[in-house]
LUMZA-511929 format. One line per 10 residues: number of its first residue (from 1); for each residue x, y, z of N, C-alpha, C. Coordinates in pm, whole numbers, padded with zeros to 5 digits. Layout:
N
NUM = X Y Z X Y Z X Y Z | ...
***
This chain:
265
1 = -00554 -00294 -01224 -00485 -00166 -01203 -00475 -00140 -01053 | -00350 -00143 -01012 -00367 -00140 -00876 -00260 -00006 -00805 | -00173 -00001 -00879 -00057 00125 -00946 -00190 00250 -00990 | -00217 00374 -00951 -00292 00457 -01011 -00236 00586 -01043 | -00216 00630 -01129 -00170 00802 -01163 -00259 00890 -01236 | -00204 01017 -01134 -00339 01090 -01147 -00380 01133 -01302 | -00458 01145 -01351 -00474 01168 -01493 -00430 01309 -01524 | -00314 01313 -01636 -00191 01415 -01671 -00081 01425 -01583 | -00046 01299 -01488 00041 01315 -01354 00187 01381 -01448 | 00305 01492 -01391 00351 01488 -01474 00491 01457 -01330
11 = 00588 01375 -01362 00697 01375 -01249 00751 01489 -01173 | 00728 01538 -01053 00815 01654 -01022 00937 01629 -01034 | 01008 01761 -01083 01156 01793 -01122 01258 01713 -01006 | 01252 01714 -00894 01295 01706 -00773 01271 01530 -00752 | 01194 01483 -00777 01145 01301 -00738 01252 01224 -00815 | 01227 01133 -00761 01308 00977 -00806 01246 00928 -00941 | 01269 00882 -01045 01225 00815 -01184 01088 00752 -01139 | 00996 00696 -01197 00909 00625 -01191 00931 00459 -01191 | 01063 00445 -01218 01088 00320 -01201 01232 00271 -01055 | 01176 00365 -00968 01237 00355 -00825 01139 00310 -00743
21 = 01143 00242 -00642 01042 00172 -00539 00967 00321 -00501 | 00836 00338 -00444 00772 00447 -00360 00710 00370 -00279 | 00742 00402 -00116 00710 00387 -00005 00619 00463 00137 | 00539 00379 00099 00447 00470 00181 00459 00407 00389 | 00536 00452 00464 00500 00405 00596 00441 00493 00676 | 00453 00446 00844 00396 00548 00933 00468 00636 00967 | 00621 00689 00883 00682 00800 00932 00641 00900 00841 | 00586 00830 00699 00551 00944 00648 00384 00965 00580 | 00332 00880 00599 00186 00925 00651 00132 00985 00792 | -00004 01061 00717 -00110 01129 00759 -00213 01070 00917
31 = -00108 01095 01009 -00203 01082 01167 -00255 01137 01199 | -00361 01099 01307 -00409 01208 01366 -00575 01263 01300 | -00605 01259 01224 -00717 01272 01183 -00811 01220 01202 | -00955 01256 01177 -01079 01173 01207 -01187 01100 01063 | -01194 01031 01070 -01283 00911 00966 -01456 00988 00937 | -01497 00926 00839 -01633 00957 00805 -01677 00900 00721 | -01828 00893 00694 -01859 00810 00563 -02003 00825 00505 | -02050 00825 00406 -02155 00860 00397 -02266 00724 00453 | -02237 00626 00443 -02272 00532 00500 -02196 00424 00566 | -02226 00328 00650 -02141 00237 00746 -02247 00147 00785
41 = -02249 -00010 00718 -02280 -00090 00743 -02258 -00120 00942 | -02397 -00128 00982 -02408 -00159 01149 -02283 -00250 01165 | -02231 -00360 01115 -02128 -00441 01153 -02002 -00407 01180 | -02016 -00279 01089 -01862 -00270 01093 -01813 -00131 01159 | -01648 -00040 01125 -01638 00044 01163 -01599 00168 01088 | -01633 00316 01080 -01616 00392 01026 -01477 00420 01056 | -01396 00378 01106 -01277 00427 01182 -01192 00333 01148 | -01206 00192 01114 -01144 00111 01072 -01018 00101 00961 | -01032 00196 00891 -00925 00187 00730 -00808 00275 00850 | -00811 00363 00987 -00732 00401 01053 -00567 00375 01058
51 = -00635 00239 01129 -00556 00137 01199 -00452 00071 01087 | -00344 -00014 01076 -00325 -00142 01055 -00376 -00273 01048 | -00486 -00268 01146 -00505 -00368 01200 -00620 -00427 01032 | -00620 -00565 00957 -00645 -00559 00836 -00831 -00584 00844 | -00841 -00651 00951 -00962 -00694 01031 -01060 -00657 01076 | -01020 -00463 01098 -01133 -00431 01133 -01117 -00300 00987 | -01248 -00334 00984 -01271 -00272 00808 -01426 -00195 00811 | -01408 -00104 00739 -01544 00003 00721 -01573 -00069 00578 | -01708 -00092 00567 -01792 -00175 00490 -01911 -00050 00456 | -01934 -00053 00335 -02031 00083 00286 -02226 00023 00344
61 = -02255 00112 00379 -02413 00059 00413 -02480 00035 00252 | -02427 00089 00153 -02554 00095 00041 -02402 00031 -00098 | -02431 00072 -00206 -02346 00024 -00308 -02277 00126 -00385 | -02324 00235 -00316 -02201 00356 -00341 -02202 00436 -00251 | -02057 00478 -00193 -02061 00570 -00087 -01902 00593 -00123 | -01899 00696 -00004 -01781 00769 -00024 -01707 00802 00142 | -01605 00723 00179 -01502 00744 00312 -01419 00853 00307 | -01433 00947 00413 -01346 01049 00402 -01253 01047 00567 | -01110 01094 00537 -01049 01086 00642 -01005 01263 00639 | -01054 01322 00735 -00968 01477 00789 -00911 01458 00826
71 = -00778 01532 00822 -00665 01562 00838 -00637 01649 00992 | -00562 01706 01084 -00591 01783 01159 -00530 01910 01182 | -00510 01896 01031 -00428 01997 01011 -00373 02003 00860 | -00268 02074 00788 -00266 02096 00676 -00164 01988 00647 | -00131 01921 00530 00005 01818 00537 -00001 01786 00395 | 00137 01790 00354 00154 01775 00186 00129 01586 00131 | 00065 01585 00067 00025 01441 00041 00074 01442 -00113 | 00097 01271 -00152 00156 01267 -00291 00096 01090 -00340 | 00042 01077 -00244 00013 00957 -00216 -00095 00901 -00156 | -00219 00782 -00195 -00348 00756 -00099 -00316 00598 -00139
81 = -00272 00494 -00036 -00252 00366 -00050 -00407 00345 00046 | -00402 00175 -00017 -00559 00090 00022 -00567 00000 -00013 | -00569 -00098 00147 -00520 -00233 00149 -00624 -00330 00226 | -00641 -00427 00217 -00747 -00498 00262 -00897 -00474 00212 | -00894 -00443 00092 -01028 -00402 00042 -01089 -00475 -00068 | -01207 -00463 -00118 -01282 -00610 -00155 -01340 -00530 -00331 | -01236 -00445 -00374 -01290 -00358 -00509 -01290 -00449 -00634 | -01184 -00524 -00604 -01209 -00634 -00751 -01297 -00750 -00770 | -01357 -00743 -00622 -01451 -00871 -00588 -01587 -00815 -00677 | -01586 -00671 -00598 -01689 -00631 -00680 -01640 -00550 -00802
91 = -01594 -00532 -00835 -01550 -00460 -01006 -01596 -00296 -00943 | -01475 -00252 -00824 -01541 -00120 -00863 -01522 -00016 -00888 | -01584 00101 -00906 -01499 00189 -00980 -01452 00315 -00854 | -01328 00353 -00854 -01318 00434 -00758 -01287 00612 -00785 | -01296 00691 -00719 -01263 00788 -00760 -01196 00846 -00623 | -01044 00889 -00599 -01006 00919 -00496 -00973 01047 -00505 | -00975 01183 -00394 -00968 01291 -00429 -00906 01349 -00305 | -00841 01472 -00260 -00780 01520 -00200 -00844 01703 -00114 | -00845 01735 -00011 -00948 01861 -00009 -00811 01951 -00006 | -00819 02027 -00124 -00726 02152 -00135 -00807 02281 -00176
101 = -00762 02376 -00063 -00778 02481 -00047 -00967 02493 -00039 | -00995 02337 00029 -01122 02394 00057 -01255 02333 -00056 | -01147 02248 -00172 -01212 02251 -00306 -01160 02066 -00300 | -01272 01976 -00298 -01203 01856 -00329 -01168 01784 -00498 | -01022 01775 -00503 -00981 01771 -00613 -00918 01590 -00650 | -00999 01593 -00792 -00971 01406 -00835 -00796 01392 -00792 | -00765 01326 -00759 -00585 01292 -00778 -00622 01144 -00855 | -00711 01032 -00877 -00666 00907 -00910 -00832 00868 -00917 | -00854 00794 -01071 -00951 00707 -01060 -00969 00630 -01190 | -01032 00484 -01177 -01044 00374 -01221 -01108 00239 -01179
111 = -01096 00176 -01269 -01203 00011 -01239 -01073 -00061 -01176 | -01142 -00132 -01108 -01044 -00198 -01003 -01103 -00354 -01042 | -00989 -00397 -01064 -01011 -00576 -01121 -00943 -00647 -01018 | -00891 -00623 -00907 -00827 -00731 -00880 -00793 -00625 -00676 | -00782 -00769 -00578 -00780 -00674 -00485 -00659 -00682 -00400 | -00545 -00675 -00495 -00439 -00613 -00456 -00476 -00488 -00421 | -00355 -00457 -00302 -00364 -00340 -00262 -00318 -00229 -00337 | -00366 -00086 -00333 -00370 00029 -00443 -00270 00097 -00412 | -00199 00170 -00471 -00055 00272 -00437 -00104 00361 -00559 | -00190 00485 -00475 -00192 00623 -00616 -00126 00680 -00591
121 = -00062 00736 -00670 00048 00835 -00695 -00006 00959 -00762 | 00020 01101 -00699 00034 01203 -00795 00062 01369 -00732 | 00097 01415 -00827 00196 01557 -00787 00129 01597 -00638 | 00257 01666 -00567 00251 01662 -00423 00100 01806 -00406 | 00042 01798 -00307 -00069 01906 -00335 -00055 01916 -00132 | -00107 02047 -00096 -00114 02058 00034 -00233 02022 00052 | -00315 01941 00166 -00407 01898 00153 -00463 01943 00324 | -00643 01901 00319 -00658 01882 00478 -00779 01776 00484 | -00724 01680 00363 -00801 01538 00395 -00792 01479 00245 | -00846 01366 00298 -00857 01292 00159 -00984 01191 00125
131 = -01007 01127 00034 -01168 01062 00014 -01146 00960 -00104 | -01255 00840 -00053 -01295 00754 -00168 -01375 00768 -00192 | -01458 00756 -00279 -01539 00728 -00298 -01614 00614 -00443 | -01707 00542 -00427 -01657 00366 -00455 -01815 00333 -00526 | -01833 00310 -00654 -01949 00302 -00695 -01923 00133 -00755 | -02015 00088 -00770 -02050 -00040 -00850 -02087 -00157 -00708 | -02081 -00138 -00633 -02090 -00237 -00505 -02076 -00204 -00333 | -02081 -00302 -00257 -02076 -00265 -00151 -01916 -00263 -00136 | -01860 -00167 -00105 -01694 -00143 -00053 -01681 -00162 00045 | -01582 -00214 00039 -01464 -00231 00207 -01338 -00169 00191
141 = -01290 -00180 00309 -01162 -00110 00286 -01097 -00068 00449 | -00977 -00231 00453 -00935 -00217 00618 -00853 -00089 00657 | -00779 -00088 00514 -00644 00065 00564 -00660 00116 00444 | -00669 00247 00520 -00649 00365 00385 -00497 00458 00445 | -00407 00488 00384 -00310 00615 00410 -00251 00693 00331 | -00245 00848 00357 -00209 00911 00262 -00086 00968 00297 | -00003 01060 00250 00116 01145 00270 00196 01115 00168 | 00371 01141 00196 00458 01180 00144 00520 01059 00119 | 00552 00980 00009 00636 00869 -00041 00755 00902 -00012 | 00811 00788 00013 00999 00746 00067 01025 00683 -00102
151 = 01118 00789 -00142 01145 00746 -00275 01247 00707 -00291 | 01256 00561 -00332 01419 00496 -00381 01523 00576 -00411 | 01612 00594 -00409 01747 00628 -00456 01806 00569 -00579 | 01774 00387 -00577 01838 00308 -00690 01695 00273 -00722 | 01681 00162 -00864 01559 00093 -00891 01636 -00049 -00875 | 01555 -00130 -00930 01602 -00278 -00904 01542 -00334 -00955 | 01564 -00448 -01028 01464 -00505 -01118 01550 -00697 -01113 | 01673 -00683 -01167 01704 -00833 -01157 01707 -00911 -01069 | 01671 -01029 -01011 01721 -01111 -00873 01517 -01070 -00800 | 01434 -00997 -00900 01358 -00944 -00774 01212 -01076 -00811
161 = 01214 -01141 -00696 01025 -01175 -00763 00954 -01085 -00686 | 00844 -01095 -00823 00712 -00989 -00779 00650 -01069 -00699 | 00583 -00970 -00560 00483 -00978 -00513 00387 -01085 -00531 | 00316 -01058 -00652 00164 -01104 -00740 00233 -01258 -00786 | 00366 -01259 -00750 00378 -01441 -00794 00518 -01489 -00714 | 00455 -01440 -00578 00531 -01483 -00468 00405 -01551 -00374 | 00317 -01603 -00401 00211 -01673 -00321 00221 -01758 -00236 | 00212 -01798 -00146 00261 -01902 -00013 00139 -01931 00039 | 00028 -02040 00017 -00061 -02085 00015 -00048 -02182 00149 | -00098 -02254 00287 -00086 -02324 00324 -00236 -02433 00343
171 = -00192 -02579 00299 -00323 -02612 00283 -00333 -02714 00419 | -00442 -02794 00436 -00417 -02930 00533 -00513 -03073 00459 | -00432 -03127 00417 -00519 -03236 00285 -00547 -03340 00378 | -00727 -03393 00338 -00745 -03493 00408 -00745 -03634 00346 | -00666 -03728 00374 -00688 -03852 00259 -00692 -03959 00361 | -00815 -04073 00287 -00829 -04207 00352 -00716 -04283 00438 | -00788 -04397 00454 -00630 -04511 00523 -00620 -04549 00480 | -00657 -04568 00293 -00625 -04671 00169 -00527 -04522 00111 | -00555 -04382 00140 -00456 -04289 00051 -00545 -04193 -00064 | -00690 -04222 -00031 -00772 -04168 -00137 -00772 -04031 -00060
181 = -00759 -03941 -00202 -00794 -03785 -00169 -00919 -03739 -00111 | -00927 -03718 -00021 -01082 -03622 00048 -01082 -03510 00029 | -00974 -03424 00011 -01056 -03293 -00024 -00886 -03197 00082 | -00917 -03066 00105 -00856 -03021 00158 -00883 -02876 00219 | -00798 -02815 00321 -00823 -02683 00373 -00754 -02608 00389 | -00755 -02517 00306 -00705 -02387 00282 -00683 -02277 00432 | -00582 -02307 00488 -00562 -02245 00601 -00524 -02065 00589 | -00445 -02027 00502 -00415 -01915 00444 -00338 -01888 00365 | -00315 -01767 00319 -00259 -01766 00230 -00168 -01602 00264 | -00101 -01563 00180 00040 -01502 00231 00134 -01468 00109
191 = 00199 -01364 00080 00306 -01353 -00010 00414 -01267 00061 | 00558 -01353 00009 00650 -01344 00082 00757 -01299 -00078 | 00845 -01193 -00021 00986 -01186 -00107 01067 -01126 -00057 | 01159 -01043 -00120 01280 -01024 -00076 01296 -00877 -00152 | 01364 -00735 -00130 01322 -00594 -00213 01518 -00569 -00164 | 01626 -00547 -00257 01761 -00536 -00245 01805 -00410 -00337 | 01900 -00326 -00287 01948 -00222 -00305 02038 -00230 -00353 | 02172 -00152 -00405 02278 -00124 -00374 02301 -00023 -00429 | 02446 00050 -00433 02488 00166 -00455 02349 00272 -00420 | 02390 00282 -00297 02259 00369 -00179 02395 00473 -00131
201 = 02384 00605 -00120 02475 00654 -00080 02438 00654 00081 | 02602 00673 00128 02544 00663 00292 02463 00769 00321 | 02491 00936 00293 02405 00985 00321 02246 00966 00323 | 02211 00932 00264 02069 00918 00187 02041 00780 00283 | 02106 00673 00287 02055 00601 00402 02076 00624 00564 | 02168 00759 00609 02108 00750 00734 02010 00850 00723 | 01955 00974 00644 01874 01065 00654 01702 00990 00615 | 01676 00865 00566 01556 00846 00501 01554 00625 00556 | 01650 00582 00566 01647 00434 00622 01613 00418 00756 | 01700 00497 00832 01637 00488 01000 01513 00492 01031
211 = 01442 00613 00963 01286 00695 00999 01210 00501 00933 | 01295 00471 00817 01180 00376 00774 01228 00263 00894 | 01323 00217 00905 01343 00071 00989 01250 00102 01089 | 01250 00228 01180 01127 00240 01269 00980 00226 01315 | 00969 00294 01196 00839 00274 01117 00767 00138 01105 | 00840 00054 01005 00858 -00069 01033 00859 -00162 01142 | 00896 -00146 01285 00883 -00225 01354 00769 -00212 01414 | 00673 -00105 01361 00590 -00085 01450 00453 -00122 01359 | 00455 -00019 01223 00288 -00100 01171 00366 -00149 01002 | 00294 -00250 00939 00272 -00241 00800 00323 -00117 00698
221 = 00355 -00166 00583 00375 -00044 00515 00363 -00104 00376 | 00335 00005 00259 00259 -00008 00106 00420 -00003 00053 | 00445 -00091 -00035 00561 -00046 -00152 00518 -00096 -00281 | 00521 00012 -00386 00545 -00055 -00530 00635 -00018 -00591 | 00665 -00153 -00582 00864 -00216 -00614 00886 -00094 -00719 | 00780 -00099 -00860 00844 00005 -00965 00695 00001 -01048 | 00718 00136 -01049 00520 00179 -01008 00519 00217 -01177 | 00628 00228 -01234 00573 00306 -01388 00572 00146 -01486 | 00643 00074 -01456 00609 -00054 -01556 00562 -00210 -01488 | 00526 -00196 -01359 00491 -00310 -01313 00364 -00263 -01177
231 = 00225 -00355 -01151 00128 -00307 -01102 00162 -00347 -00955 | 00223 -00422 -00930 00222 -00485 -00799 00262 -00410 -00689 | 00148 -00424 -00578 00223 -00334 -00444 00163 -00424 -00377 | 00232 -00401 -00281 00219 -00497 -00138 00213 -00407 -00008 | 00119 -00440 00103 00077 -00430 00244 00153 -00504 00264 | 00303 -00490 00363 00405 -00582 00387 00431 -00516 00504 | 00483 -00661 00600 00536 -00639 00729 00665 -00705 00740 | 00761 -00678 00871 00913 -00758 00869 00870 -00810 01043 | 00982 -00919 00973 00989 -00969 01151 01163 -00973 01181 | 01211 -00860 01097 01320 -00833 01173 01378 -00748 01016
241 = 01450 -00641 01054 01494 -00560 00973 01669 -00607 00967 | 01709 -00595 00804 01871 -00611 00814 01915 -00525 00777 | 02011 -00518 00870 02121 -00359 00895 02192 -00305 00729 | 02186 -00201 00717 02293 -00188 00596 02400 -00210 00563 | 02474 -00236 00476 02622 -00294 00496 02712 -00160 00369 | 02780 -00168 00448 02871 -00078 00330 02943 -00154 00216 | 02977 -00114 00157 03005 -00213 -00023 03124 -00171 -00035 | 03190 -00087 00046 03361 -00102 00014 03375 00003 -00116 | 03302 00049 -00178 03280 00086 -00290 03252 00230 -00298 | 03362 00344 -00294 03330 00475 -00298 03256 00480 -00140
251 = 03119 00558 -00127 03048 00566 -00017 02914 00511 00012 | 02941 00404 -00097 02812 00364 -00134 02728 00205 00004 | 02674 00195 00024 02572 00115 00082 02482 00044 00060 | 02441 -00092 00062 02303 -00187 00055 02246 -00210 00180 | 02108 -00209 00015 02007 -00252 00146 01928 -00387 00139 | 01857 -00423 00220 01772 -00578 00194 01683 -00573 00316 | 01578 -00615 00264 01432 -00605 00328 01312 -00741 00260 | 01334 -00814 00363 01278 -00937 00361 01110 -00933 00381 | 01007 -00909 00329 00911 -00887 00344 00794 -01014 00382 | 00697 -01042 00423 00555 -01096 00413 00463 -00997 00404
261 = 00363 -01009 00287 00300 -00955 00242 00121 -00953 00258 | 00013 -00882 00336 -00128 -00960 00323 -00175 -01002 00181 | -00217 -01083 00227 -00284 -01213 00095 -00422 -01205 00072 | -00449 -01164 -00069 -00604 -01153 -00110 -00570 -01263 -00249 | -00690 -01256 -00264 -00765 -01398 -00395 -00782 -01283 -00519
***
């Protein structure tokens, strides 16, 4: 389960279907705030899930604790993505919650089998922070972000591979001078695809595409392709964004976004 909704989530009137991409980047997440934790392994950093960066990661001192990020101010959240984290290694159970009006309230929780990255979803709430908190093991967890999802316009489903079986493994095999197998090394690993639009009205792509292409060139960002019938989300970066093209077609517009994705086991 890597897709989470809050228990009784019900769609706001106003949102995109559940089977439209939701996008979480840095134009529309939660900056600016300060980190905390009830515990923090000496190695690592309380400040770490901050960043992008997937490497430097807050690691729990004991086998349950709970990371909280303040806010610095008040900001409508609908969304807590979490990527680079080690919950299915250990089977664990999470409970993520939101501080409204002073009162911290569940938005999303469950056993975590697998450590794809998490995309919770649930009704928009004004918030002035947000929290994990992570029982069954020692937790990690490089990026945490919360805020306001960039919600598809179209869904997409044909032409698309998922994420979870787009794997790009690179190995380096060592074999004799007769050709006998020795063994080999797993250099890394990586998932790569491709996420395509069309009939995008122009409006709607210059008011909500620009803010993202930006976004984009600068850190990582969470998408799950289609969050109500498929689990997969991806921590994905571009190494070059392609322009929209108009379709000749009424006022309509495509899009295409070539992704690499971080790679967990």
């Amino acid at each position: 389960m890597t897709v989470i909704f809050e228990s009784g989530y019900v769609l706001p009137g106003s949102d995109e279907p559940l089977t439209h991409a939701r996008i979480a980047h840095s134009g529309n997440w939660v900056a600016g705030g300060t980190s905390s934790a009830t515990s923090t392994d000496a190695d690592f950093f309380v400040d770490g899930p901050e960043t992008s960066l997937t490497y430097e990661k807050w690691r729990a001192g004991s086998s349950s604790a709970t990371w909280t990020y303040t806010f610095g101010g008040s900001a409508t959240v609908d969304y807590i993505c979490i990527g680079a984290h080690n919950f299915g290694t250990i089977g664990a159970t999470i409970t993520l919650q939101a501080l409204v009006s002073a009162v911290w309230t569940t938005v999303g929780s469950g056993t975590i089998s697998s450590n794809m990255p998490i995309f919770s979803i649930f009704e928009p709430v004004s918030a002035t922070g947000v929290r994990v908190t992570i029982s069954g093991g020692v937790g990690e967890i490089g990026v945490l972000k919360a805020g306001s999802a960039l919600q598809m316009q179209q869904p997409i489903y044909g032409g698309h591979s998922p994420l979870d079986l787009s794997r790009m493994t690179i190995f380096r095999s060592n074999l004799s001078s007769t050709g006998e197998f020795l063994g080999r090394t797993k250099l890394r690993t990586a998932f790569s695809t491709s996420f395509s639009w069309t009939e995008i009205t122009a409006d709607w792509v210059r008011d909500n595409w620009r803010p993202f292409q930006l976004a984009a060139e600068e850190e990582p960002f969470f998408i799950a392709w289609r969050p109500i019938d498929f689990s997969e989300v991806g921590l994905c970066y571009v190494d070059g964004m392609s322009p929209p093209s108009n379709q000749g077609v009424r006022n309509f517009m495509a899009l295409n976004l070539d992704v690499m994705a971080y790679g967990y086991d």
